[in-house]
C-alpha positions as CSV (number, residue, x, y, z in Angstrom):
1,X,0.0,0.0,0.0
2,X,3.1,2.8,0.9
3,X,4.1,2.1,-2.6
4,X,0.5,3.2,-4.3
5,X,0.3,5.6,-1.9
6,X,3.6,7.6,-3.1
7,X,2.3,6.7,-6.7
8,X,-1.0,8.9,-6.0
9,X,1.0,11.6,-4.3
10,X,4.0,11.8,-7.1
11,X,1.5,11.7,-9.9
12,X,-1.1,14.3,-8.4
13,X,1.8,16.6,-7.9
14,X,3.0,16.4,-11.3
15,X,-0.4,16.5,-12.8
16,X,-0.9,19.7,-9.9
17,X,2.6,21.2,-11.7
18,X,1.4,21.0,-15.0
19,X,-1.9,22.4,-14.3
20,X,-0.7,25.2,-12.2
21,X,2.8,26.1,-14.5
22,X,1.6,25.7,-17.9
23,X,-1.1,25.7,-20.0
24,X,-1.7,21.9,-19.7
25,X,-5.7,21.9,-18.4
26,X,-6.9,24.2,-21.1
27,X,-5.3,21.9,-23.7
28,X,-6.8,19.0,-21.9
29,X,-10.3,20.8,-21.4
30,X,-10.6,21.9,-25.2
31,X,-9.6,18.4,-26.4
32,X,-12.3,17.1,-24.6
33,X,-14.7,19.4,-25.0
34,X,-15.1,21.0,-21.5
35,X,-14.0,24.1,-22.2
36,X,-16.8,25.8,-20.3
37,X,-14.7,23.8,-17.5
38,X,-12.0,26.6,-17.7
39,X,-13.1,29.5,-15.8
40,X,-13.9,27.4,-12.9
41,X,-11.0,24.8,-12.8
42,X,-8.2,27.1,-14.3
43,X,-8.0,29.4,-10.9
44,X,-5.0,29.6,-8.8
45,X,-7.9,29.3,-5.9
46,X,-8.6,25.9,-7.1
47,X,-5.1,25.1,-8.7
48,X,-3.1,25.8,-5.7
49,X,-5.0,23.8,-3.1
50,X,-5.0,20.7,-4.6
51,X,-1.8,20.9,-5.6
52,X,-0.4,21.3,-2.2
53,X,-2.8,18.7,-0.6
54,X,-0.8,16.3,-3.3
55,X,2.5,17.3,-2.0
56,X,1.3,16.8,1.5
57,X,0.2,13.2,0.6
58,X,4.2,12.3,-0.9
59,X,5.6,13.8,1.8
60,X,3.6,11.6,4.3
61,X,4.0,8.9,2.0
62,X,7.8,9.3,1.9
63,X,7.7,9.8,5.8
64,X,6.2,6.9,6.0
65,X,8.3,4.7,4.0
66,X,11.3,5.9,6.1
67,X,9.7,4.9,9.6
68,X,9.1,1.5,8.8
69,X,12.5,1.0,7.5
């Protein structure tokens, strides 16, 4: 499980990154269709929080994986 657990977190926070950094979500949203999506996802308000609840989650998972070594 500490294994899929620093998969989510690593792969969130990229995914967070390139959402936050670049224009990665509005690609994604207009490829798909969702574009009305945009002013409600594409907001640092939004961007931001999830994107630091993803780094929470590696750092506990990394934390983790060094206490039961």
């Amino acid at each position: 499980m500490k294994n899929k657990l620093l998969a989510l977190g690593i792969g969130g926070t990229i995914l967070g990154i390139l959402c936050c950094f670049t224009p990665f979500l509005p690609i994604v949203l207009t490829a798909l269709g969702l574009t009305g999506l945009l002013g409600v996802l594409y907001n640092d308000a939004v961007l931001l929080p999830i994107l630091a609840a993803f780094l929470i989650l590696t750092g506990y998972a990394l934390w983790r994986q060094k206490k039961q070594k």
